[in-house]
N, C-alpha and C positions, 0 to 999 in steps of 0.2 A: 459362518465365517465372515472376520468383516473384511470389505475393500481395502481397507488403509489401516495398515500401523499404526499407531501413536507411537510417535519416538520421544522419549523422555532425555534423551542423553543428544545432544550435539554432533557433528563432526568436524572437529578442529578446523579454527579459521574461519570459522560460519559465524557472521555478527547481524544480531537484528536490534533494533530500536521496540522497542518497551512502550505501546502507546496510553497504560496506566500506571506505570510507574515513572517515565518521562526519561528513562535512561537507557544507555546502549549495554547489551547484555552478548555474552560469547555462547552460543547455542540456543536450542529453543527452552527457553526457562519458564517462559508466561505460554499460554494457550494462542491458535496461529492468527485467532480474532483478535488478540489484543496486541498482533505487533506486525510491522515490517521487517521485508528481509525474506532471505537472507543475503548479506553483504559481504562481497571479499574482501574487507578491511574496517579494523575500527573508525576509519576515517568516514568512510562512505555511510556505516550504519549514525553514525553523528550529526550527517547532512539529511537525513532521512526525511525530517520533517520542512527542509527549507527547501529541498527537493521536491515534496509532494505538495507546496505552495506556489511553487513556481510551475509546475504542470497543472493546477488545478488554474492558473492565471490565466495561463497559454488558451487553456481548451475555453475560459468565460470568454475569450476573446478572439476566437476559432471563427471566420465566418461560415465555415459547413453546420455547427450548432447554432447557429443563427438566422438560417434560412426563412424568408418568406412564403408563407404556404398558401394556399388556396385557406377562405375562411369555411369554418365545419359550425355550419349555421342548422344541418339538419335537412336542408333541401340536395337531392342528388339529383 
């Protein structure tokens, strides 16, 4: 029996962005590797990719991912 469904049909109002076809799509149409979402609005699934350039910004520029560590030379 598997865990999870494959749902081939949508549920109205659900918009994901297409990360191989480069467009916003109304349910799951492409496979869930190849897209974001899903989004309450055609708007929001359209910002999808200027969305997830501005959080990939934030976190290069995070000083917790930046932290200075002890160096790992091999000697403890």
């Amino acid at each position: 029996m598997a865990l999870f469904k494959k749902r081939t049909v949508g549920k109205p109002g659900e918009w994901y962005y297409c990360l191989v076809h480069h467009k916003v799509e109304e349910g799951p149409d492409c496979p869930a590797k190849d897209r974001f979402g899903p989004y309450t609005s055609r708007e929001e699934a359209e910002h999808a990719m200027q969305n997830a350039q501005e959080r990939n910004l934030e976190w290069e520029n995070d000083p917790k991912w930046h932290d200075k560590s002890a160096p790992t030379d091999g000697a403890d």
